[in-house]
C-alpha positions as CSV (number, residue, x, y, z in Angstrom):
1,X,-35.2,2.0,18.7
2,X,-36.7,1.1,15.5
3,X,-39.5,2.4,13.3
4,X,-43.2,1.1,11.9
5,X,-44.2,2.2,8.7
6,X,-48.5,1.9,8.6
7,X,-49.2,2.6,4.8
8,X,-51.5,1.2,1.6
9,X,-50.3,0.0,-1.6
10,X,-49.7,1.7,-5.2
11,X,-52.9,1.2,-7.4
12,X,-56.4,1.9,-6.4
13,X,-59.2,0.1,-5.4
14,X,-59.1,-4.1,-5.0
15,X,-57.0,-5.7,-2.5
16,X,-54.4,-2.5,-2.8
17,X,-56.6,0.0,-0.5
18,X,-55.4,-2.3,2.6
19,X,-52.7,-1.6,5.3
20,X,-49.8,-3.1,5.3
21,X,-46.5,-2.9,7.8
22,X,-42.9,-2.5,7.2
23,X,-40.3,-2.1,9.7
24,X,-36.9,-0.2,9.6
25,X,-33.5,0.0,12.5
26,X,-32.1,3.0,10.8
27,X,-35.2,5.1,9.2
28,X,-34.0,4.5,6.0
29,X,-34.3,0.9,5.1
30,X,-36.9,-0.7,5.1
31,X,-38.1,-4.5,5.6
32,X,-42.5,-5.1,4.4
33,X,-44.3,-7.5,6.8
34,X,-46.6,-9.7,5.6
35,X,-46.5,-13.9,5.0
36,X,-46.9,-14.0,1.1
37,X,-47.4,-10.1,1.3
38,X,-50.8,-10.4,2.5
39,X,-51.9,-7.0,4.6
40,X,-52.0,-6.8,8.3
41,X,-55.9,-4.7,8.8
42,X,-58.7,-5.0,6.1
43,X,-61.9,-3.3,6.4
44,X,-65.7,-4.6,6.1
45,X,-67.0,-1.6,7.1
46,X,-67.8,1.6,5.3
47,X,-66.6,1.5,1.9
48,X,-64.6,-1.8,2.6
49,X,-61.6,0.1,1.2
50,X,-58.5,1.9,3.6
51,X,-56.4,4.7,2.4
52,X,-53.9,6.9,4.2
53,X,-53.7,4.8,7.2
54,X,-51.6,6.8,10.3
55,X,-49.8,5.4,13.8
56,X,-49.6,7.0,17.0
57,X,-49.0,5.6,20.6
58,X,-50.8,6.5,23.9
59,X,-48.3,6.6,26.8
60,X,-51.6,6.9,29.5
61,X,-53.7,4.2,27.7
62,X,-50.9,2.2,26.3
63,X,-52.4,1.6,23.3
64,X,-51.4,1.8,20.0
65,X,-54.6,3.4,17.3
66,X,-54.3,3.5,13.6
67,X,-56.9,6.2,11.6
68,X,-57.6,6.2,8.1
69,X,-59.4,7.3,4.9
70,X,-62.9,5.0,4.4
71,X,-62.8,5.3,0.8
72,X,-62.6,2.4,-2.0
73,X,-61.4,4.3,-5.2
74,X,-63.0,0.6,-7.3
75,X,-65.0,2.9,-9.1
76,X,-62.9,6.0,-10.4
77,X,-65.0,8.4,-9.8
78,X,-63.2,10.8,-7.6
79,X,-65.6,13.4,-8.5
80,X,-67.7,11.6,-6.2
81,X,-65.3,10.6,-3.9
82,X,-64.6,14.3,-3.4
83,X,-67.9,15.8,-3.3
84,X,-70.3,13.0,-1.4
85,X,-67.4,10.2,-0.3
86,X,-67.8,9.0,3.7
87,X,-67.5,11.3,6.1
88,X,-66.2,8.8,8.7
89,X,-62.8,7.7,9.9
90,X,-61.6,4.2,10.4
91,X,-60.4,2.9,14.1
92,X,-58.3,0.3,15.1
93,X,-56.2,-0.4,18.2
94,X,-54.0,-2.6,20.0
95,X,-51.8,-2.8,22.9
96,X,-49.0,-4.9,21.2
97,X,-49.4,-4.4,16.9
98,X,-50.2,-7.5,16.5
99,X,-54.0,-8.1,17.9
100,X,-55.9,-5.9,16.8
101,X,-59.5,-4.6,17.6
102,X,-62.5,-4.7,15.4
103,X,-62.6,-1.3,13.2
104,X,-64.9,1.0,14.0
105,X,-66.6,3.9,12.2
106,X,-66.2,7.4,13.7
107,X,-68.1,10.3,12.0
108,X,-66.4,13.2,12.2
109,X,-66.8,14.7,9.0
110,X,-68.9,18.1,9.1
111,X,-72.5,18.0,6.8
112,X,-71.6,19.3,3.5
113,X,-68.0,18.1,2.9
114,X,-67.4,15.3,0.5
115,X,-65.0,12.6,1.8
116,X,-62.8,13.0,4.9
117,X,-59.2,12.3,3.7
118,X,-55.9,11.6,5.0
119,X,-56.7,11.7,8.5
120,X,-53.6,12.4,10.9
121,X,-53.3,13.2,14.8
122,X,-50.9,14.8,17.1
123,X,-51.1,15.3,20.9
124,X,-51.8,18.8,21.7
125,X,-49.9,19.6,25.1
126,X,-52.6,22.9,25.7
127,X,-55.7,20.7,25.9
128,X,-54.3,17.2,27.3
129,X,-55.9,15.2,24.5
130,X,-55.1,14.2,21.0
131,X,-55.9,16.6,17.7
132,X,-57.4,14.8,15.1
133,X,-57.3,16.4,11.3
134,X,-58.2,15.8,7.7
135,X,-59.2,17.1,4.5
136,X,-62.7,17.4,3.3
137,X,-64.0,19.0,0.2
138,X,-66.7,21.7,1.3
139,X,-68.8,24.8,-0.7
140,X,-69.2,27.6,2.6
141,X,-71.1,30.1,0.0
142,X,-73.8,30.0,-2.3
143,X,-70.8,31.7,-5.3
144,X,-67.9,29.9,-4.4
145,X,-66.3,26.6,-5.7
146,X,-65.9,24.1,-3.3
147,X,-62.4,23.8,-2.1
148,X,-60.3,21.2,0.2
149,X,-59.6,22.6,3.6
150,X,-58.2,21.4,6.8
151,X,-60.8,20.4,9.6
152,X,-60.1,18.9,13.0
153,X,-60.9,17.4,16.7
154,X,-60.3,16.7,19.8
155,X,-59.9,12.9,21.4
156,X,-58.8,11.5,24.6
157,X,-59.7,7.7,23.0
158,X,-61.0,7.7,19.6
159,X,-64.0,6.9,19.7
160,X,-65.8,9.9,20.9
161,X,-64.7,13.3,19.4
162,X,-65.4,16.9,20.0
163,X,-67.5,18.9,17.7
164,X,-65.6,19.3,14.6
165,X,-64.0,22.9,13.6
166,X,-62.1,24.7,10.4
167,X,-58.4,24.2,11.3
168,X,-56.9,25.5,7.9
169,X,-58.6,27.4,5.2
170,X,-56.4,29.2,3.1
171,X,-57.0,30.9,-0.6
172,X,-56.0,27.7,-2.2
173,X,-57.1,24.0,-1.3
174,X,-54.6,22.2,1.3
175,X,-54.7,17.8,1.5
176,X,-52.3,15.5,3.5
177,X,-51.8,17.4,6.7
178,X,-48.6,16.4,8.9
179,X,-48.0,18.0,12.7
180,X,-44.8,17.2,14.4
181,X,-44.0,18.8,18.3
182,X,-40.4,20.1,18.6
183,X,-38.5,22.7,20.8
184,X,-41.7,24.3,21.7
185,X,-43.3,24.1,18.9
186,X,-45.7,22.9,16.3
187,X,-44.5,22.3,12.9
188,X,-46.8,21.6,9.8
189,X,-46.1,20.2,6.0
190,X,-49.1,20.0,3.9
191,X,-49.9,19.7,0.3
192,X,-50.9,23.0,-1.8
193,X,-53.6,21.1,-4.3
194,X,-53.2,24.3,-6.9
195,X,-49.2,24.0,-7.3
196,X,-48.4,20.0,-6.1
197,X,-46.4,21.3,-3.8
198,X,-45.5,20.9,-0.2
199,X,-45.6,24.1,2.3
200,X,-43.9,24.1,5.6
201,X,-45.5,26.3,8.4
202,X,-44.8,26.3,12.5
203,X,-46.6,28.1,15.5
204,X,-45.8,28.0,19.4
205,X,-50.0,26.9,19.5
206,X,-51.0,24.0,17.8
207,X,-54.4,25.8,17.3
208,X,-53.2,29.1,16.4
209,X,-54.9,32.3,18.1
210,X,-54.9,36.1,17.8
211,X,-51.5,36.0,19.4
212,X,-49.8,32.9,17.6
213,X,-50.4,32.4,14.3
214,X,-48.7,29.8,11.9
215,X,-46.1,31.4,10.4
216,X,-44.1,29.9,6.8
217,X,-41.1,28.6,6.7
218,X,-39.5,29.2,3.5
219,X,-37.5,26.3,1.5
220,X,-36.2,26.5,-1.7
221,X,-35.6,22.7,-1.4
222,X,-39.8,21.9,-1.3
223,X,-40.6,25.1,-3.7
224,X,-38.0,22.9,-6.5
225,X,-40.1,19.5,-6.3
226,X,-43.5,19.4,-7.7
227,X,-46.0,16.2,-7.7
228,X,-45.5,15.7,-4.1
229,X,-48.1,14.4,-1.4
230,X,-48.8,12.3,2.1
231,X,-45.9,14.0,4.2
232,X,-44.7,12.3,7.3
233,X,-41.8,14.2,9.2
234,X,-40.2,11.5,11.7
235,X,-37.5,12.2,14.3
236,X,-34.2,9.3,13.6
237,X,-32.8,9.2,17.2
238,X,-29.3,7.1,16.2
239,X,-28.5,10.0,14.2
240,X,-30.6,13.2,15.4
241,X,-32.0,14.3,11.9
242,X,-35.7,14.9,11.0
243,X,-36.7,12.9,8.0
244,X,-39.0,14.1,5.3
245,X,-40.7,11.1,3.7
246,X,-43.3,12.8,0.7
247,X,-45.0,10.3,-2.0
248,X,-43.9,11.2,-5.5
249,X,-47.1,10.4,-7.1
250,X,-45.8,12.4,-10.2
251,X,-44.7,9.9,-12.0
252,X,-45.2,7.0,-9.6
253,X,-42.1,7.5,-8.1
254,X,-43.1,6.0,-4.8
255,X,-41.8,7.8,-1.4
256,X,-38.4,9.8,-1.2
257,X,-36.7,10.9,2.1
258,X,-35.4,14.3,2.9
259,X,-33.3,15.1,5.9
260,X,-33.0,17.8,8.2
261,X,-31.2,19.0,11.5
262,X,-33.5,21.6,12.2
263,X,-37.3,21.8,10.7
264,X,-37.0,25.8,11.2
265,X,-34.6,26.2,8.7
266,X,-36.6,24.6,6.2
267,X,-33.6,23.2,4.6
268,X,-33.9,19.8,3.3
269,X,-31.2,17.2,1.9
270,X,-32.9,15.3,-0.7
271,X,-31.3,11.7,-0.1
272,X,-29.7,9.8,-3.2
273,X,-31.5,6.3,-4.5
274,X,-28.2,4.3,-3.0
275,X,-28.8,6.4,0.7
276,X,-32.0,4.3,1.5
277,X,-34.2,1.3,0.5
278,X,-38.1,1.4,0.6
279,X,-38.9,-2.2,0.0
280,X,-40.1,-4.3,-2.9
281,X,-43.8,-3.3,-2.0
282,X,-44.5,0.4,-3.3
283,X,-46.0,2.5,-1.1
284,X,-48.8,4.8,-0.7
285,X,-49.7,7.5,1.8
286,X,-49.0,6.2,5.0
287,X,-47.8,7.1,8.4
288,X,-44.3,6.2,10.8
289,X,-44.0,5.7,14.2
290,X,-40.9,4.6,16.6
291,X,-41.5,1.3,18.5
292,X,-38.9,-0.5,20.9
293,X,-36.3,-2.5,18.6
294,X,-37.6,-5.9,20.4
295,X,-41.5,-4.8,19.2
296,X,-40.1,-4.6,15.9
297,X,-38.3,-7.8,15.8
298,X,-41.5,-9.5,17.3
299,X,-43.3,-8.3,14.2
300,X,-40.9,-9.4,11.9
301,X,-41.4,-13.2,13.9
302,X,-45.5,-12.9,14.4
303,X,-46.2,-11.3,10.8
304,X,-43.6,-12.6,8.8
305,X,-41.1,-10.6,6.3
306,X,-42.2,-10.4,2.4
């Protein structure tokens, strides 16, 4: 097998808040798609800016969709961004990665919240249908500061969603959301906005109930690194190990892999620069995906290496 890596570029606003593709054969090393580097998916919609793009594959459709952030950061103003950005998603999809459909707006963000970020999906097994999250910015009470929590629907083809509900809400704010499936149950890194740091959590429900509730996994490995963001656990089949890959944004550090053999341990080995290779392209939030090895090398043929 082989792997996709769906992500934007380091800087913001311009021709940076685009998606571009790289592809890997071991997880760790990566090759960026792209004749003369240009992106794969732009967007004319919205904001005309992508961030925080994210990959998944649907066995019953066959068809690949890509979600993301409709924000263009051009501006600065993040305060804005934050408190009264788009409340809509981007949607593209494709049964082969390399046509692609139109993008499409999908509002899912709920009234008051400012924009809907990072958005991420995994398939919930309970319901049948696909879970779609994100952050959004949002004020419940008159006396309270806003505060970044996790909100969420259901899909069975993105493009028409359930009625949106509060997925996390915790005393702090929570960004960059990230739900794996594995040995009967749902793991969950996300990003604590009051410490920069990532938090590990599983339950045997992916929507948690009087019964099952999250529960956290404790790791002295995550609790050591601050200035982390955009999780993305990934499974590496030729050598059974979970990967970790966390944006250092903290000091532009670009993304840095962290390997497991069991995501209940919460025990991470944090990889040495010689161990992997990211690219030339530095990369932003993004999201991974395995694909066939022969998909892979098709890409490499019908969108060109950088």
């Amino acid at each position: 097998m082989a792997y996709l890596f769906t992500h934007f570029s380091s800087g913001d606003g311009g021709d940076r808040e685009q998606i571009w593709f790289s592809v890997s054969y071991d997880g760790l090393h990566w090759k960026d798609l792209g004749e003369n580097g240009e992106p794969v998916l732009s967007s004319e919609v919205g904001t005309r800016g992508i961030r925080d793009p994210f990959i998944v594959y649907d066995e019953g459709l066959k068809k690949y969709f890509i979600i993301a952030t409709d924000l263009n950061t051009k501006s600065r103003d993040w305060h804005a961004f934050s408190h009264k950005g788009s409340r809509s998603i981007l949607v593209w999809e494709s049964e082969d990665l390399i046509s692609w459909s139109d993008v499409r707006l999908c509002e899912v963000g709920v009234e008051n919240a400012g924009c809907v970020w990072a958005p991420e999906a995994v398939f919930c097994e309970e319901k049948n249908a696909w879970f779609v999250f994100w952050a959004s910015n949002v004020k419940e009470k008159v006396f309270e500061s806003s505060k970044q929590r996790i909100y969420g629907a259901f899909t069975q083809d993105f493009a028409t969603f359930t009625p949106t509900f509060k997925f996390m809400d915790e005393k702090t704010g929570i960004i960059d959301t990230n739900i794996v499936r594995w040995d009967g149950w749902y793991y969950r890194t996300s990003k604590d906005e009051t410490n920069k740091k990532l938090i590990t959590e599983r339950c045997r429900k992916l929507i948690p109930d009087a019964h099952n509730k999250y529960e956290r996994i404790p790791s002295p490995v995550l609790d050591s690194l601050f200035g982390l963001e955009g999780p993305e656990v990934f499974y590496i089949r030729e050598t059974g190990k979970w990967c970790l890959m966390a944006d250092q944004y903290h000091g532009n550090k670009g993304y840095l892999p962290m390997l497991t053999d069991d995501l209940s341990t919460g025990e991470f080995e944090i990889l040495s620069p010689d161990k992997y290779d990211l690219g030339a392209r530095k990369k932003r939030h993004g999201g991974i995906i395995e694909i066939p090895h022969e998909l892979a090398r098709k890409l490499e043929e019908e969108v060109g290496v950088t």
